[in-house]
C-alpha positions as CSV (number, residue, x, y, z in Angstrom):
1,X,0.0,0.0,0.0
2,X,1.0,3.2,-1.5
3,X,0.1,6.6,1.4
4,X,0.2,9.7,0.3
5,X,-0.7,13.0,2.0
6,X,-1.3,16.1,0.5
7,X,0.8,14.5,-2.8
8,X,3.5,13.6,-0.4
9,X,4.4,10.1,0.1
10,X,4.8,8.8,3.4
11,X,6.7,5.6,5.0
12,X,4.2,4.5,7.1
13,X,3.4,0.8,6.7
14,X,1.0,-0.9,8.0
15,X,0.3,-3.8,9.8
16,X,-3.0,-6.1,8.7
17,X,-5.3,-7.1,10.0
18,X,-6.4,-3.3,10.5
19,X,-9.5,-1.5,11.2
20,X,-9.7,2.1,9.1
21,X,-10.0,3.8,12.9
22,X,-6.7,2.0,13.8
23,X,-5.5,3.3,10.5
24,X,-6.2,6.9,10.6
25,X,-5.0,6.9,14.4
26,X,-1.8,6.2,13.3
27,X,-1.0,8.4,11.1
28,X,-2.5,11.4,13.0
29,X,-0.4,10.4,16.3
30,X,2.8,11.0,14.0
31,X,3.4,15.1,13.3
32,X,5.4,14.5,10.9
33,X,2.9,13.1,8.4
34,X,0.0,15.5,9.5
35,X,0.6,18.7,11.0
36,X,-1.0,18.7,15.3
37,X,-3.1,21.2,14.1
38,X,-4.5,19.6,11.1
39,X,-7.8,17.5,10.0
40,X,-8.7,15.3,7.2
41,X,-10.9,16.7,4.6
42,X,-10.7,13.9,1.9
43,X,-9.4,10.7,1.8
44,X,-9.2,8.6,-2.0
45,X,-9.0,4.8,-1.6
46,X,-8.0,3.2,-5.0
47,X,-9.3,6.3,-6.8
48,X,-12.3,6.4,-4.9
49,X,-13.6,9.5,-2.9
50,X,-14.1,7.7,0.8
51,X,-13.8,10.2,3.6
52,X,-17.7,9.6,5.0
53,X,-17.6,6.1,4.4
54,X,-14.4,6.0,6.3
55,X,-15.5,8.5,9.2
56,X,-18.9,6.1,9.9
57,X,-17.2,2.8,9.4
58,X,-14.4,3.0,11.3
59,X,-14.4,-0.7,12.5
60,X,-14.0,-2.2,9.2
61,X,-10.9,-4.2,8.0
62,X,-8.5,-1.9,5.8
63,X,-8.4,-5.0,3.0
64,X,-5.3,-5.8,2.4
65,X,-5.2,-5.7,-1.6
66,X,-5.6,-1.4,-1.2
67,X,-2.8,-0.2,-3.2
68,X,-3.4,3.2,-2.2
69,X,-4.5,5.9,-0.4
70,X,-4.4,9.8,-0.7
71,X,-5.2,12.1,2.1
72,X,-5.8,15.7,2.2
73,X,-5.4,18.0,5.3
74,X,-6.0,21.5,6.5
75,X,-5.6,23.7,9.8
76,X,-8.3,23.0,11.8
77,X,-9.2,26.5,11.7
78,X,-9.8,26.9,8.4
79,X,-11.7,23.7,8.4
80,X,-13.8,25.7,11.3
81,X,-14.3,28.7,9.5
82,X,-15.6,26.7,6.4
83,X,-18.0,24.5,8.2
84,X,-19.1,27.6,10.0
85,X,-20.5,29.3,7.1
86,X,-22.0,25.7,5.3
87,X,-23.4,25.8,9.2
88,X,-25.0,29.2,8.3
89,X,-25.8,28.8,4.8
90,X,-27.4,25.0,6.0
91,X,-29.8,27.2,8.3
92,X,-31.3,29.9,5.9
93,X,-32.3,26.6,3.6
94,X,-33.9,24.6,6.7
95,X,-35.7,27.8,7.6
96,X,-37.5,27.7,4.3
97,X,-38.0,23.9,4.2
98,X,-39.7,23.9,7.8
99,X,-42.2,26.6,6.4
100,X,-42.8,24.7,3.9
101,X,-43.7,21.5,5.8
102,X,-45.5,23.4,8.3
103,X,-47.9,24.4,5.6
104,X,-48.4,21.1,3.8
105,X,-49.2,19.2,7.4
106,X,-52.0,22.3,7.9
107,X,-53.1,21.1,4.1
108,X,-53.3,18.1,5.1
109,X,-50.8,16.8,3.0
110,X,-49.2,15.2,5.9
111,X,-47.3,11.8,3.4
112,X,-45.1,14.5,1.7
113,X,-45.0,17.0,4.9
114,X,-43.9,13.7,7.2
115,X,-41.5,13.1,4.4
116,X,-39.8,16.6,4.0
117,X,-39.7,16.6,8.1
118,X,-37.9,13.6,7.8
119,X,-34.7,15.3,5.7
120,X,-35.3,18.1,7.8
121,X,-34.4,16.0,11.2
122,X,-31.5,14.1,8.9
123,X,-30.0,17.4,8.3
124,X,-30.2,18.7,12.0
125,X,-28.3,15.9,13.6
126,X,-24.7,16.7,11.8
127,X,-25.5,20.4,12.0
128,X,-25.3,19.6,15.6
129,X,-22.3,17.3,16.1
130,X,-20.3,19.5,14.3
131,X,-21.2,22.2,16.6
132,X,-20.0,20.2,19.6
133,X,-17.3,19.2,17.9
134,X,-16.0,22.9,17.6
135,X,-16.4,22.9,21.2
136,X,-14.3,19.8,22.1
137,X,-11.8,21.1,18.8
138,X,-11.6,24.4,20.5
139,X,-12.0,23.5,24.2
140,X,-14.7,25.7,24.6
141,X,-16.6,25.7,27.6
142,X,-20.5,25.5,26.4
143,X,-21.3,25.9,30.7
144,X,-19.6,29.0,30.7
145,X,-20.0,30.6,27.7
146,X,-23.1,33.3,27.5
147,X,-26.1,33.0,24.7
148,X,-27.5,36.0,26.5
149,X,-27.2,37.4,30.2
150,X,-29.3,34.9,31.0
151,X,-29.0,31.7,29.3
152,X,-25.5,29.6,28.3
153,X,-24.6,28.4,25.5
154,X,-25.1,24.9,27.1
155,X,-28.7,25.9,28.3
156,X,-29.3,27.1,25.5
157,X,-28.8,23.6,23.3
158,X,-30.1,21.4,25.9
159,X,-33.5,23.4,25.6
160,X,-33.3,22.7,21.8
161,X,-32.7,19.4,22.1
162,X,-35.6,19.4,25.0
163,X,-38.2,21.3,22.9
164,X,-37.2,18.8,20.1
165,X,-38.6,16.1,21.6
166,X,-41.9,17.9,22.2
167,X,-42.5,17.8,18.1
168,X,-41.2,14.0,18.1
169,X,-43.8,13.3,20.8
170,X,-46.4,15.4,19.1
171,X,-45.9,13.0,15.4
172,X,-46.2,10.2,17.3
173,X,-49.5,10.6,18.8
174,X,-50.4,12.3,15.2
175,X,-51.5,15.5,16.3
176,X,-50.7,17.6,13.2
177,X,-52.4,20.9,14.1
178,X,-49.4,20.6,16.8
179,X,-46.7,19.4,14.7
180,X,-47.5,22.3,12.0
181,X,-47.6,24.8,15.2
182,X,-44.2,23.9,16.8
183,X,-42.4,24.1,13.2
184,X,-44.0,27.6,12.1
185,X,-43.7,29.0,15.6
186,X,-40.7,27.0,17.5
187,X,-38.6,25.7,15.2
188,X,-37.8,28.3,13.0
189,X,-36.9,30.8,16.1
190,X,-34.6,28.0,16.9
191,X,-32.9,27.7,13.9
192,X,-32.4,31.5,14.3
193,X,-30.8,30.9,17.5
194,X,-28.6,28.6,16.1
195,X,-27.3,31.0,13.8
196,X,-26.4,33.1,16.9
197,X,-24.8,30.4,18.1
198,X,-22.6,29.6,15.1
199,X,-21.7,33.3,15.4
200,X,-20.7,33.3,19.2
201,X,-18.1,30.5,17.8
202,X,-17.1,31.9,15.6
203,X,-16.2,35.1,17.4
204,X,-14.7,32.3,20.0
205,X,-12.3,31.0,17.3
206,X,-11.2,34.2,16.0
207,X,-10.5,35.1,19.5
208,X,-8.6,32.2,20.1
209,X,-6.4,32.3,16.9
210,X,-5.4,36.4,18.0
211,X,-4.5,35.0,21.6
212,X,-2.6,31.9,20.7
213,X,-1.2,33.5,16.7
């Protein structure tokens, strides 16, 4: 097996048998094939584009017969800044698709509104893990850092996630009128408030890169 990262070849051999986790722990424990504060952003396996498949199947054998592998990296900060604004940009299109199935389930069209829901709630969840996983990136304190005078950032999540529940509850007993209600009137202000969120990290991350250069 052939490694390369960003076009440069490195000596790392490995061992088999070999999970892709195992794999891609190796070479990021080693600083001189990718940089401390770097992170993967693609990954081609025999010419093959395999960065998700890699990141959600991490217990699976590296086969053997894999004559090659190209990684690419960046600073992490960069990659922050980037999923920052895809973050943002994710938002303003979720905002329009919850309208939307807010008004199909008060049409009564509740197949295609249960459906569009559905990619709504798919798109959510890594909107979310990557926010956390600016925090753990960063070491940001979510317990500590404000929202508002009131209300942390922490608080602030864990009443989304809380308030989430209350529309999963509400499909499941099929009470649509409710459903419709909590979309039009609950989630939309809480995509809003995620956007404030995204720009509190932001401002966290730029702070930290003028503190630490």
């Amino acid at each position: 097996m052939v490694i390369y990262v960003n076009d440069r070849k490195i000596d790392y051999k490995p061992l088999f048998p070999l999970t892709w986790g195992s794999f891609f722990q190796k070479i990021l424990q080693k600083d001189d094939y990718i940089p401390s504060n770097h992170g993967i952003t693609r990954v081609v396996v025999d010419g093959i584009d395999s960065l998700e498949n890699m990141m959600t199947h991490t217990e699976e054998q590296v086969p053997e017969t894999t004559a090659e592998v190209r990684i690419s990296t960046r600073d992490s900060v960069s990659i922050t800044r980037d999923g920052l604004a895809k973050v943002t940009d994710l938002i303003e299109s979720i905002k329009i698709e919850i309208a939307s199935a807010s008004n199909l389930f008060r049409e009564g069209n509740i197949q295609e509104a249960s459906s569009k829901l559905s990619r709504i709630l798919e798109a959510l969840k890594p909107m979310i893990n990557f926010i956390n996983s600016v925090g753990m990136s960063f070491t940001m304190n979510f317990d500590q850092m404000l929202f508002n005078s009131t209300t942390t950032l922490r608080e602030k999540i864990d009443s989304f996630l809380k308030t989430f529940q209350d529309l999963i509850a509400a499909q499941g007993k099929r009470d649509f009128v409710e459903v419709a209600d909590y979309l039009e009137y609950q989630l939309i202000e809480d995509m809003t408030d995620w956007n404030t969120i995204v720009q509190i990290l932001l401002k966290e991350v730029e702070a930290n890169i003028a503190t630490n250069g």
